[in-house]
PQR file of N, CA, C, O and H, with PARSE charges and radii, in Angstrom:
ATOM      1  N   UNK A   1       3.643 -80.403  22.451 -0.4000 1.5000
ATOM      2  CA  UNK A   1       3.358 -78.981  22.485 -0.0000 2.0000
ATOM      3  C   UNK A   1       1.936 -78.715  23.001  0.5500 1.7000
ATOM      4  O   UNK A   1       1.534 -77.641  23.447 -0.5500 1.4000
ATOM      5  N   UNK A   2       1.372 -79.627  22.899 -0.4000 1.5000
ATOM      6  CA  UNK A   2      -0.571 -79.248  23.223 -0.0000 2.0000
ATOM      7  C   UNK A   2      -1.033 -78.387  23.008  0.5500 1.7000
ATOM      8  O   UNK A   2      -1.780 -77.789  23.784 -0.5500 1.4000
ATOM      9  H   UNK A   2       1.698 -80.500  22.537  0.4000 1.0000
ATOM     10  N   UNK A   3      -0.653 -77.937  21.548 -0.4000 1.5000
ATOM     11  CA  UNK A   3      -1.221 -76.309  21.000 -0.0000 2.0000
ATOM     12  C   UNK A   3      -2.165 -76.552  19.140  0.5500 1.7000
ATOM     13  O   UNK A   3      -1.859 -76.980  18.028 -0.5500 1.4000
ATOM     14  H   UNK A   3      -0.046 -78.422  20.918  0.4000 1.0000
ATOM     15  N   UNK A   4      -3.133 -76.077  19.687 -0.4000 1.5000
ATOM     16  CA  UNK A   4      -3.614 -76.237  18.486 -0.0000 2.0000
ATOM     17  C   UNK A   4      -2.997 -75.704  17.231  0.5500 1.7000
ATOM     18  O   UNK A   4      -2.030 -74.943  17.185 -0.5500 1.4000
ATOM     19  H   UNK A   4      -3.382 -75.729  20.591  0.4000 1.0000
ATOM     20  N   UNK A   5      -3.768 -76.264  16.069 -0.4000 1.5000
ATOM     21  CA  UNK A   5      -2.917 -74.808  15.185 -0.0000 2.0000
ATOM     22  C   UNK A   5      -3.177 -73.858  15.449  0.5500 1.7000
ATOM     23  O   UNK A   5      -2.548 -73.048  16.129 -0.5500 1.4000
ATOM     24  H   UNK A   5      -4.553 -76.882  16.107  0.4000 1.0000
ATOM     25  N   UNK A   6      -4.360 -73.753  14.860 -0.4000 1.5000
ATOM     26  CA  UNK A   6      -4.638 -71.405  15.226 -0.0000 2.0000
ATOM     27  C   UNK A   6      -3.787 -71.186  16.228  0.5500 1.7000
ATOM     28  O   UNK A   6      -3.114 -70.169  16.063 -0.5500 1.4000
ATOM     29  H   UNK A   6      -4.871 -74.411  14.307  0.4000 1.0000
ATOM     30  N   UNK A   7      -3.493 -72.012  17.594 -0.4000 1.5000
ATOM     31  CA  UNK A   7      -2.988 -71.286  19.014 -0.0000 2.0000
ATOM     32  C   UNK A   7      -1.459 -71.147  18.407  0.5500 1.7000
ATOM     33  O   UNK A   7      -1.038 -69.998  18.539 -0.5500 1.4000
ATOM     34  H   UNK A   7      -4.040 -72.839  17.728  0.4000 1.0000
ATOM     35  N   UNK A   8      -0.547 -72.035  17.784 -0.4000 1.5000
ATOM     36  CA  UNK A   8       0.582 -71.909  17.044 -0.0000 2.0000
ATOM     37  C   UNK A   8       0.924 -70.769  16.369  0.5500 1.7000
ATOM     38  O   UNK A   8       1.775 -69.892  16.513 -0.5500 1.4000
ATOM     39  H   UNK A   8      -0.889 -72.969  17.676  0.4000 1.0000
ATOM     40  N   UNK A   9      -0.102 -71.044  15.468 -0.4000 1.5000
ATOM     41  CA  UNK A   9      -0.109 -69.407  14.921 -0.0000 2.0000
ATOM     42  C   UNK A   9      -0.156 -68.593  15.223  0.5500 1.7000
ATOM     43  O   UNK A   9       0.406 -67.577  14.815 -0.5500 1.4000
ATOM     44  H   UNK A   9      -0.794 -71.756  15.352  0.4000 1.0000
ATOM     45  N   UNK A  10      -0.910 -68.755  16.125 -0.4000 1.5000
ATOM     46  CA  UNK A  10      -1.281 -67.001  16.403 -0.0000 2.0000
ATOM     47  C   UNK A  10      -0.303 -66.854  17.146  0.5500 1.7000
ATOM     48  O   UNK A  10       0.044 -65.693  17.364 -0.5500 1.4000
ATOM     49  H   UNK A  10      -1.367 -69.581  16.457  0.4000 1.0000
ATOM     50  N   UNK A  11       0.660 -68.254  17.941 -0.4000 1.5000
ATOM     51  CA  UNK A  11       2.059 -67.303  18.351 -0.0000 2.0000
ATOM     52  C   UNK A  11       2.943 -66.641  17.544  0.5500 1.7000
ATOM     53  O   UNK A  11       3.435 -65.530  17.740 -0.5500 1.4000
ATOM     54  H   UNK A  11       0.378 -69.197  17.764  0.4000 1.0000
ATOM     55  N   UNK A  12       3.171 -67.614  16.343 -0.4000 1.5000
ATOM     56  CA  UNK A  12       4.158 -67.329  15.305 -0.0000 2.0000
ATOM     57  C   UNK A  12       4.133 -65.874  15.066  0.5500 1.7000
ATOM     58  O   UNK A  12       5.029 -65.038  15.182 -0.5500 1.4000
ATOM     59  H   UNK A  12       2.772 -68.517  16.184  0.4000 1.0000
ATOM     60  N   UNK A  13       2.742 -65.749  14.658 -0.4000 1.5000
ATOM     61  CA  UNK A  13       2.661 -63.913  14.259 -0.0000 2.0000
ATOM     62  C   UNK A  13       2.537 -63.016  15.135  0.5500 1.7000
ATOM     63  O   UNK A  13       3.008 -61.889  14.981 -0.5500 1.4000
ATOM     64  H   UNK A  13       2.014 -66.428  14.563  0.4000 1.0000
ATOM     65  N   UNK A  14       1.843 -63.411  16.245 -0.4000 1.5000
ATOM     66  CA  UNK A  14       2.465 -62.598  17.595 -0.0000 2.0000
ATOM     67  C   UNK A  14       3.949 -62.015  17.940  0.5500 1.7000
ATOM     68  O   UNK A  14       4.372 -60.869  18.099 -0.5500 1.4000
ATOM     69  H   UNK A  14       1.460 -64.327  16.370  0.4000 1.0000
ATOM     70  N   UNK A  15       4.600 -63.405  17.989 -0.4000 1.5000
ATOM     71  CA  UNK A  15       6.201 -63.467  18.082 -0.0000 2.0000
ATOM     72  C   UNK A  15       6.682 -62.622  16.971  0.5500 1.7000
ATOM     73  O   UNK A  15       7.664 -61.923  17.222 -0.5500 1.4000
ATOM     74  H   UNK A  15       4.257 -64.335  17.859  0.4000 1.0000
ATOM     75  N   UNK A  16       6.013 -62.538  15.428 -0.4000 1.5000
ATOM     76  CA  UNK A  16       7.051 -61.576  14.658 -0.0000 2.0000
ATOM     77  C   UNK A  16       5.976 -60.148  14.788  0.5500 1.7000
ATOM     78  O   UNK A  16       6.381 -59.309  13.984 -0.5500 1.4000
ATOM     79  H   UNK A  16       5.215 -63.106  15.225  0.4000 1.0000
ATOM     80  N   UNK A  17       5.530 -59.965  15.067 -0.4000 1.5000
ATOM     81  CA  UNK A  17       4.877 -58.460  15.861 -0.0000 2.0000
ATOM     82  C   UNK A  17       5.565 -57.757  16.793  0.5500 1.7000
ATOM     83  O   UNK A  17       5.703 -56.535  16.866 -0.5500 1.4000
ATOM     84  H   UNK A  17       5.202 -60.647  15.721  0.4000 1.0000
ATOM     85  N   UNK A  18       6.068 -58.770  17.636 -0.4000 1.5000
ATOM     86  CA  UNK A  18       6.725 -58.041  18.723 -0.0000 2.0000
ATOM     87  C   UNK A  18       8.217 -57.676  18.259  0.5500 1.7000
ATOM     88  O   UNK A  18       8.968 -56.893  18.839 -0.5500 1.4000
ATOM     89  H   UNK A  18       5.956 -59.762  17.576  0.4000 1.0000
ATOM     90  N   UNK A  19       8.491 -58.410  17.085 -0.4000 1.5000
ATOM     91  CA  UNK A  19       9.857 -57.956  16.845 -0.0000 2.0000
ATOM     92  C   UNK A  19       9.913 -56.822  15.494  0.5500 1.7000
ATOM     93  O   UNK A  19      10.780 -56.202  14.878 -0.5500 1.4000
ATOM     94  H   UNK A  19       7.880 -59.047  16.614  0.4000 1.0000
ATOM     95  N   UNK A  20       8.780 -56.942  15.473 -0.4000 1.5000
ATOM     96  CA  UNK A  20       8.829 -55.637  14.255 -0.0000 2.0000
ATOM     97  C   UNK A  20       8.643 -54.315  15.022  0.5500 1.7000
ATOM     98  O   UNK A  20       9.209 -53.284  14.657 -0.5500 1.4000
ATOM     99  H   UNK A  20       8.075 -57.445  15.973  0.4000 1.0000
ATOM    100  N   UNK A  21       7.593 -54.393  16.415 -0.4000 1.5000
ATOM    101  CA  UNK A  21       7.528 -53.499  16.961 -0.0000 2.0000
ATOM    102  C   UNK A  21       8.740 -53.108  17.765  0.5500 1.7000
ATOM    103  O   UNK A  21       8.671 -51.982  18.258 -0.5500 1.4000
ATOM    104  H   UNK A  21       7.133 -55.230  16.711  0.4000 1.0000
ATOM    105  N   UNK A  22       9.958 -53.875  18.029 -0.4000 1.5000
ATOM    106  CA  UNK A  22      11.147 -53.649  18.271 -0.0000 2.0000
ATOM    107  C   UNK A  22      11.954 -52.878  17.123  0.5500 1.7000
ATOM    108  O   UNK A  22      12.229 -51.679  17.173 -0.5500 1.4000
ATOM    109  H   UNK A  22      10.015 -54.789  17.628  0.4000 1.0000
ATOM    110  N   UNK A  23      12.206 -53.528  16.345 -0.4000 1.5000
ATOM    111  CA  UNK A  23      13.180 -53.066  15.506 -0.0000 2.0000
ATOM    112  C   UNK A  23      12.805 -52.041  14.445  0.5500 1.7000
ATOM    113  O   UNK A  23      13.488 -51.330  13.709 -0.5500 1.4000
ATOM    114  H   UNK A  23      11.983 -54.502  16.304  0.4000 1.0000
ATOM    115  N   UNK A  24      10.896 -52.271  14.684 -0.4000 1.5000
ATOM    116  CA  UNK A  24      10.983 -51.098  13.469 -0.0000 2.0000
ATOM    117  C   UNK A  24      10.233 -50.370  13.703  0.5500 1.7000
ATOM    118  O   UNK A  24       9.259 -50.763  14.345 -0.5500 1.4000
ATOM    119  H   UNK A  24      10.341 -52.849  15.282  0.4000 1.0000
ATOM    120  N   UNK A  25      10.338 -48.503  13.172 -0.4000 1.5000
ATOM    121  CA  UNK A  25       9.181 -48.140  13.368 -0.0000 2.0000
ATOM    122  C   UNK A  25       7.666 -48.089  12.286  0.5500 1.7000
ATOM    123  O   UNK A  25       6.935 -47.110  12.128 -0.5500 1.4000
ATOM    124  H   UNK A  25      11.129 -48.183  12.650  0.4000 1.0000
ATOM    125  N   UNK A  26       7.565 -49.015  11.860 -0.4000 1.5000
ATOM    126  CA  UNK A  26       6.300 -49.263  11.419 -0.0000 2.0000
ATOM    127  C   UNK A  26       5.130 -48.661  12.130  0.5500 1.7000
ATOM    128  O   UNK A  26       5.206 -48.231  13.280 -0.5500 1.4000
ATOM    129  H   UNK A  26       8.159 -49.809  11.988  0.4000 1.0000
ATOM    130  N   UNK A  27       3.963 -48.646  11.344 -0.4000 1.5000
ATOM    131  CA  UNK A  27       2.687 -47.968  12.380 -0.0000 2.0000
ATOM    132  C   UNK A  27       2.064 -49.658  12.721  0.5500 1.7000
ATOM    133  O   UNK A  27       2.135 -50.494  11.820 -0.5500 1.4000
ATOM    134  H   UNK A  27       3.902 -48.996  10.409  0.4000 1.0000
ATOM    135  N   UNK A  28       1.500 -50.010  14.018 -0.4000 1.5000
ATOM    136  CA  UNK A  28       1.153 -50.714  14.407 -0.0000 2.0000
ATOM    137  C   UNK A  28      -0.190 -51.476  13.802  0.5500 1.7000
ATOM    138  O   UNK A  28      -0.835 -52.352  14.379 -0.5500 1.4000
ATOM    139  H   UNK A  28       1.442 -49.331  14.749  0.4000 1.0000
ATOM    140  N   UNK A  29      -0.378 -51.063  12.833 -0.4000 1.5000
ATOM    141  CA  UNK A  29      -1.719 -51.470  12.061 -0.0000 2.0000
ATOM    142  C   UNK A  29      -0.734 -52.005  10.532  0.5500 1.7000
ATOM    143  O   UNK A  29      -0.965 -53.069   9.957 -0.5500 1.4000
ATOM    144  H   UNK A  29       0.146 -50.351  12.364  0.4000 1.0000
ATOM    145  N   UNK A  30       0.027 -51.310  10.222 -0.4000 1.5000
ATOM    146  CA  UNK A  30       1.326 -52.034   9.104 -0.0000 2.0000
ATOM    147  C   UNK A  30       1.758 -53.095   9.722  0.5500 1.7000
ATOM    148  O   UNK A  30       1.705 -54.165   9.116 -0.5500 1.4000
ATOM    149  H   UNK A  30       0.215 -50.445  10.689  0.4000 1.0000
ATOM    150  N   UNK A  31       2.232 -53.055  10.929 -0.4000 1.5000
ATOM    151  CA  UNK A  31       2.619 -54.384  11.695 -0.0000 2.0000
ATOM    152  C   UNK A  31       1.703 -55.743  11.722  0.5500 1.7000
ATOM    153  O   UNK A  31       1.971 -56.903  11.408 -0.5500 1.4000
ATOM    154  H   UNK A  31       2.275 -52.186  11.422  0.4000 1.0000
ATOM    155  N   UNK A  32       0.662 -55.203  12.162 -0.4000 1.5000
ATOM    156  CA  UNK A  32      -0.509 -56.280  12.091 -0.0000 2.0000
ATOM    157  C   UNK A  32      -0.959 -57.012  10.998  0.5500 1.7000
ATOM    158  O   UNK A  32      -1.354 -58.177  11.065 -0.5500 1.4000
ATOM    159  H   UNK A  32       0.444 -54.261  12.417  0.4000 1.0000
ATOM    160  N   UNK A  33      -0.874 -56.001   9.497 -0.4000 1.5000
ATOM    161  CA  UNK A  33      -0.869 -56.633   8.567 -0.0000 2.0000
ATOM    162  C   UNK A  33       0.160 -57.168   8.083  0.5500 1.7000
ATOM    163  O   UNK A  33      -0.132 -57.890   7.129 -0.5500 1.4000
ATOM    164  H   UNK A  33      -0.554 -55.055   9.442  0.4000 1.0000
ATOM    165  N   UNK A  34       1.239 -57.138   8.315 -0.4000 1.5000
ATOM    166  CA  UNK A  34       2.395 -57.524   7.874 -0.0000 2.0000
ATOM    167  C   UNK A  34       2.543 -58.844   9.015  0.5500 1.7000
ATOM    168  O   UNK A  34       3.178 -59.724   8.434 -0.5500 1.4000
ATOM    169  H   UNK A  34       1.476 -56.552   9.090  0.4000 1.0000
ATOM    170  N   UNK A  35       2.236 -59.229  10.226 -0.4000 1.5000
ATOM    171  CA  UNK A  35       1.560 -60.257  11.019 -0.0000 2.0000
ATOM    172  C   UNK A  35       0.986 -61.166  11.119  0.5500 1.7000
ATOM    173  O   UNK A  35       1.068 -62.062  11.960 -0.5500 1.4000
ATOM    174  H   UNK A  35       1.720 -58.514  10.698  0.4000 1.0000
ATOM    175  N   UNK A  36      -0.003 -60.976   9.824 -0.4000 1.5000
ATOM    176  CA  UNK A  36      -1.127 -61.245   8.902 -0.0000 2.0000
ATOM    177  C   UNK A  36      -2.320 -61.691   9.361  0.5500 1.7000
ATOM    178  O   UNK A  36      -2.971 -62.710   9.134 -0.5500 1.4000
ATOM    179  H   UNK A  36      -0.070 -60.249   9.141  0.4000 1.0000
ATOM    180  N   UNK A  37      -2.553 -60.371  10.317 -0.4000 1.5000
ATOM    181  CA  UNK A  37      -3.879 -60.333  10.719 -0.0000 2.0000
ATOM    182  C   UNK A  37      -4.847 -59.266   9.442  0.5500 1.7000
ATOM    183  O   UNK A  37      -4.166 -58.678   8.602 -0.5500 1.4000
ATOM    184  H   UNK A  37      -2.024 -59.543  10.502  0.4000 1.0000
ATOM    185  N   UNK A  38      -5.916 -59.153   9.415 -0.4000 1.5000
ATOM    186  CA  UNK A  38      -6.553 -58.618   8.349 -0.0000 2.0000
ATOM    187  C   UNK A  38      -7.071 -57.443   8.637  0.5500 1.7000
ATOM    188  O   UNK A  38      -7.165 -56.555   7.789 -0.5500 1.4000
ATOM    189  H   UNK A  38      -6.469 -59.631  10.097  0.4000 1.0000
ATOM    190  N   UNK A  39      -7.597 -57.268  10.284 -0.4000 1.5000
ATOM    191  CA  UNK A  39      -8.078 -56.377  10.863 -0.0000 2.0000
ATOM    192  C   UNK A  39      -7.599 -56.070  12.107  0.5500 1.7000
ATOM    193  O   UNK A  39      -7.539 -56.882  13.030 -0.5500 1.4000
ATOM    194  H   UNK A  39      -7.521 -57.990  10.973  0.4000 1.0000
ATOM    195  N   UNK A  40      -7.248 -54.902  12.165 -0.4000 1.5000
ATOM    196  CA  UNK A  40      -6.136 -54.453  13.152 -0.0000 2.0000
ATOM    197  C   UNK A  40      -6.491 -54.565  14.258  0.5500 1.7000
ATOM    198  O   UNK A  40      -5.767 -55.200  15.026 -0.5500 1.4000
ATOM    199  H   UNK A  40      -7.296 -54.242  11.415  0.4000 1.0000
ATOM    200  N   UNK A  41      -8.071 -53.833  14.868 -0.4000 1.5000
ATOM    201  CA  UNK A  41      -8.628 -53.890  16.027 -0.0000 2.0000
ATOM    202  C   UNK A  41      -8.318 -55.694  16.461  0.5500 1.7000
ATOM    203  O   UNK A  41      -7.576 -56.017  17.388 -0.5500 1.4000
ATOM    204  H   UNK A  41      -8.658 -53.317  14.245  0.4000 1.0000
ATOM    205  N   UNK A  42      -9.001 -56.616  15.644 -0.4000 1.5000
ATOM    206  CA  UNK A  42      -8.993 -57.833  16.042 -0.0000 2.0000
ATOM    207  C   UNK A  42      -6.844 -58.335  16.472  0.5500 1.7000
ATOM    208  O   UNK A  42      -6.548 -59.273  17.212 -0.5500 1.4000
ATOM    209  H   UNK A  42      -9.604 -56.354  14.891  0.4000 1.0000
ATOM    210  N   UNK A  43      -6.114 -57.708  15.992 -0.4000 1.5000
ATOM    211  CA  UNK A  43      -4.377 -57.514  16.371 -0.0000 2.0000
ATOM    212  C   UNK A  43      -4.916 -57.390  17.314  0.5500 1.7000
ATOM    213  O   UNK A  43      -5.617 -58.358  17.608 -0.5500 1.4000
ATOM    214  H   UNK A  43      -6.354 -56.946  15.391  0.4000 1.0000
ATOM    215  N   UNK A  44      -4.922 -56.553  18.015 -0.4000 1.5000
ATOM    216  CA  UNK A  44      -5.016 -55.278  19.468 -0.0000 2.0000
ATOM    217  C   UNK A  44      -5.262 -56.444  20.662  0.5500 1.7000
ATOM    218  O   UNK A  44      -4.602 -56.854  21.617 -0.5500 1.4000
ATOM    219  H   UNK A  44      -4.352 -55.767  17.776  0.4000 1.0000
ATOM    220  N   UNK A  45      -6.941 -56.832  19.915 -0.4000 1.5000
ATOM    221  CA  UNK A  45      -7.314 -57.871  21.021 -0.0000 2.0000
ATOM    222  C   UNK A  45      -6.364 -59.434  21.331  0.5500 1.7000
ATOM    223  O   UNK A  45      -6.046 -59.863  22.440 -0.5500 1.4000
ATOM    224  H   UNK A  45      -7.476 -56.499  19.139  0.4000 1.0000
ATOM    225  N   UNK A  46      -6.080 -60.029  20.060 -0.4000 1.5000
ATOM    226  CA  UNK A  46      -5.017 -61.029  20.540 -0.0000 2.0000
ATOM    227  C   UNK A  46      -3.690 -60.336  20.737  0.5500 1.7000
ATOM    228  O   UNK A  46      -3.179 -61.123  21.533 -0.5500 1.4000
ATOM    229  H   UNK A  46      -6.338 -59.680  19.159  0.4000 1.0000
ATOM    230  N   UNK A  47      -3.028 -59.639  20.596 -0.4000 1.5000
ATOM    231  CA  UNK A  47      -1.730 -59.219  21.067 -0.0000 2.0000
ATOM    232  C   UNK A  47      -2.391 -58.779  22.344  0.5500 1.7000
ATOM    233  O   UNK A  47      -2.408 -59.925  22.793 -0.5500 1.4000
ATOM    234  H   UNK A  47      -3.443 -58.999  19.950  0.4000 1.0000
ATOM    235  N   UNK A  48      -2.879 -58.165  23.181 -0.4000 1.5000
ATOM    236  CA  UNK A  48      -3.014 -58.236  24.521 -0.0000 2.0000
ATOM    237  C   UNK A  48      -3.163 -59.211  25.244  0.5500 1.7000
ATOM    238  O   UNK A  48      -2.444 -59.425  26.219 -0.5500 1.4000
ATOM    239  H   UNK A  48      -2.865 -57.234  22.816  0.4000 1.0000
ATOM    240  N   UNK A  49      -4.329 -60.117  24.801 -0.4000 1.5000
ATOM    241  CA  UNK A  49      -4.467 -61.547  25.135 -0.0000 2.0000
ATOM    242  C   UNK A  49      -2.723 -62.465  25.582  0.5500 1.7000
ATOM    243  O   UNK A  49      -2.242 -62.986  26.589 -0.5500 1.4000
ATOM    244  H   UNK A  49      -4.913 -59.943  24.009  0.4000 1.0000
ATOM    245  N   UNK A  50      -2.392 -62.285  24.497 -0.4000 1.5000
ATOM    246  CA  UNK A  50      -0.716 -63.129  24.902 -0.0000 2.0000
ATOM    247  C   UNK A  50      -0.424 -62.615  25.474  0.5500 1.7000
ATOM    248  O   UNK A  50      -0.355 -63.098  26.603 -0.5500 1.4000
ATOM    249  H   UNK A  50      -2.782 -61.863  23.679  0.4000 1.0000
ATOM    250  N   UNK A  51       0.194 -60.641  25.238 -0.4000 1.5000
ATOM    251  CA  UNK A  51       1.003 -60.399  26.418 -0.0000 2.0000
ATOM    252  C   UNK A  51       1.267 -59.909  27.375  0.5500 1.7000
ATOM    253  O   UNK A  51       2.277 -59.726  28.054 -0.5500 1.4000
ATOM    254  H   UNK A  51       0.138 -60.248  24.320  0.4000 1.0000
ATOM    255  N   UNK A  52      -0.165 -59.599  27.423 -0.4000 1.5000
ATOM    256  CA  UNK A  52      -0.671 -58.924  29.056 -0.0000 2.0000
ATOM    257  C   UNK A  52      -0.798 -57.618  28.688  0.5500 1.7000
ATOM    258  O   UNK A  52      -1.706 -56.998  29.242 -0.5500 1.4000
ATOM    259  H   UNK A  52      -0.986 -59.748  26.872  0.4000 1.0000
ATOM    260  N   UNK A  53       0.350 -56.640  27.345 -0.4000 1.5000
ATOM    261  CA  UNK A  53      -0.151 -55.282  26.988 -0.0000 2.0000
ATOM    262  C   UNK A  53      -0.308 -54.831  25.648  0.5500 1.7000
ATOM    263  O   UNK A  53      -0.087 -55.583  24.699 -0.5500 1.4000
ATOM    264  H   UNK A  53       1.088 -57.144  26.895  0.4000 1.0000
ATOM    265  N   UNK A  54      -0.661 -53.699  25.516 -0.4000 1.5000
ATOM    266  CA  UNK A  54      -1.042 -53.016  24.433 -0.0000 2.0000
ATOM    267  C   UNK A  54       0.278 -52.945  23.186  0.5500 1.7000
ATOM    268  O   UNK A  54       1.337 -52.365  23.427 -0.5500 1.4000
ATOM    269  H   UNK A  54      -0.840 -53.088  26.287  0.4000 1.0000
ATOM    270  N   UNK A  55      -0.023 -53.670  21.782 -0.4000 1.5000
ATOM    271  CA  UNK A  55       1.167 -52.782  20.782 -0.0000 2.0000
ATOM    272  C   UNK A  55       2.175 -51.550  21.197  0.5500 1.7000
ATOM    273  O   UNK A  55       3.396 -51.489  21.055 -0.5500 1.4000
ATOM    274  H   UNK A  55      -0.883 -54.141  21.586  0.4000 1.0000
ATOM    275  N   UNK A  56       1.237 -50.562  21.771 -0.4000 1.5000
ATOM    276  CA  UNK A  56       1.993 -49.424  22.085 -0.0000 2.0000
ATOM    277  C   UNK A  56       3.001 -49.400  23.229  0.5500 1.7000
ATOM    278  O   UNK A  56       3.974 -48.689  23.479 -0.5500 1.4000
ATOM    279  H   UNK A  56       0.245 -50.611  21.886  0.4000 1.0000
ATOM    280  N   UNK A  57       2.543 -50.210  23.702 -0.4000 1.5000
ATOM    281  CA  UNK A  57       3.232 -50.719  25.152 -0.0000 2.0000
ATOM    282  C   UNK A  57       4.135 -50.816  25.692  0.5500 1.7000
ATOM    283  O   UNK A  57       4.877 -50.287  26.519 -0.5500 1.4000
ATOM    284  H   UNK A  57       1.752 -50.787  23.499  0.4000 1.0000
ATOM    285  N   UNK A  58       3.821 -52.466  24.445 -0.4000 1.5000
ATOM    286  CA  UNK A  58       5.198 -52.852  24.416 -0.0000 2.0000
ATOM    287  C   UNK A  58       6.299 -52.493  23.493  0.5500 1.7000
ATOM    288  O   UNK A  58       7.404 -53.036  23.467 -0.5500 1.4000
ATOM    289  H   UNK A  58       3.218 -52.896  23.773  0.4000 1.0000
ATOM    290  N   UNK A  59       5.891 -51.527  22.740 -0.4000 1.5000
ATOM    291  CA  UNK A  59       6.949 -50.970  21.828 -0.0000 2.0000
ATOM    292  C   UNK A  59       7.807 -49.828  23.018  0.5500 1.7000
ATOM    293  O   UNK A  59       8.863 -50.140  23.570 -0.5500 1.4000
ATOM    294  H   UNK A  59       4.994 -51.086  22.761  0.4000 1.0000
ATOM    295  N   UNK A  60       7.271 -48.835  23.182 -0.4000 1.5000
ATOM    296  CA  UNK A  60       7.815 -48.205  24.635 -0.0000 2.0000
ATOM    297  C   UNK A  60       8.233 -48.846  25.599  0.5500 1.7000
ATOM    298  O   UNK A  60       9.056 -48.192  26.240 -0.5500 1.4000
ATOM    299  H   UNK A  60       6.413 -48.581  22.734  0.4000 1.0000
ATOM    300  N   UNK A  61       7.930 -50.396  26.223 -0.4000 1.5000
ATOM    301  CA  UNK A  61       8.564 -51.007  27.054 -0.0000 2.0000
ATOM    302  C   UNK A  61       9.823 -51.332  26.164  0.5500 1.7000
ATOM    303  O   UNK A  61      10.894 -50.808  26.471 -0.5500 1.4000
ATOM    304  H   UNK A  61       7.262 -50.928  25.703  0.4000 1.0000
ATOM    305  N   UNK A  62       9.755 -52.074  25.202 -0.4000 1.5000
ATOM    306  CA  UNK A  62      10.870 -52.567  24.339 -0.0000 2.0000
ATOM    307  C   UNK A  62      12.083 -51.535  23.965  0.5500 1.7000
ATOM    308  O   UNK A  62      13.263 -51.873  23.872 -0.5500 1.4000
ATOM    309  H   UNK A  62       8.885 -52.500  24.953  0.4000 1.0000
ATOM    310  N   UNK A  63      11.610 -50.307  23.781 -0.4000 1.5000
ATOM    311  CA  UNK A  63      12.754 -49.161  23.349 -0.0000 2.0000
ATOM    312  C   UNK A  63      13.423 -48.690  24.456  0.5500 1.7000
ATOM    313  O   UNK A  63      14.405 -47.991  24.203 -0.5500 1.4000
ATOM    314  H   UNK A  63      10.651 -50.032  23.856  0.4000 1.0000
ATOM    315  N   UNK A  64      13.086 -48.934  25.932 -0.4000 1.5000
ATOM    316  CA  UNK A  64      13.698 -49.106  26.717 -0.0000 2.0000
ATOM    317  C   UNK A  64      14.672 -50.206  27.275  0.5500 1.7000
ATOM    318  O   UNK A  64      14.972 -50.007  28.452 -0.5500 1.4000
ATOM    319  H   UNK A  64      12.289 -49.501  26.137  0.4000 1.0000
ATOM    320  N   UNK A  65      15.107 -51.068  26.832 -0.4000 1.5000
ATOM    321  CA  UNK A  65      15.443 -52.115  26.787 -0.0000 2.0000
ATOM    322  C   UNK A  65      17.370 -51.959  26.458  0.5500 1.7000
ATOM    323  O   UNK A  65      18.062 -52.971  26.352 -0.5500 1.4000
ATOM    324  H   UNK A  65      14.863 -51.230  25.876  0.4000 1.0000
TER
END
């Protein structure tokens, strides 16, 4: 895999972010903590980092789907 932990992780909770922001409407800062990031702004910045866009984004890209 050649992934550190933190980098693991931070997919794991990435990966269930994006599916909460699919399936649910949670507020995106509930998501993050529920993600189990602690501080939301710091969400914002690694969820863009992976996926090129914003929480909001991709929830509107996703509900199109």
């Amino acid at each position: 895999m050649n992934l550190t932990f933190r980098d693991y992780l931070r997919n794991i909770r990435i990966t269930h972010a994006k599916k909460l922001l699919h399936e649910t409407n949670l507020t995106v800062s509930r998501i993050a903590e529920q993600s189990g990031f602690r501080d939301t702004n710091h969400f914002f910045r690694v969820f863009k980092a992976v996926t090129g866009i914003t929480p909001k984004k991709y929830r509107q890209n996703a509900s199109m789907l």
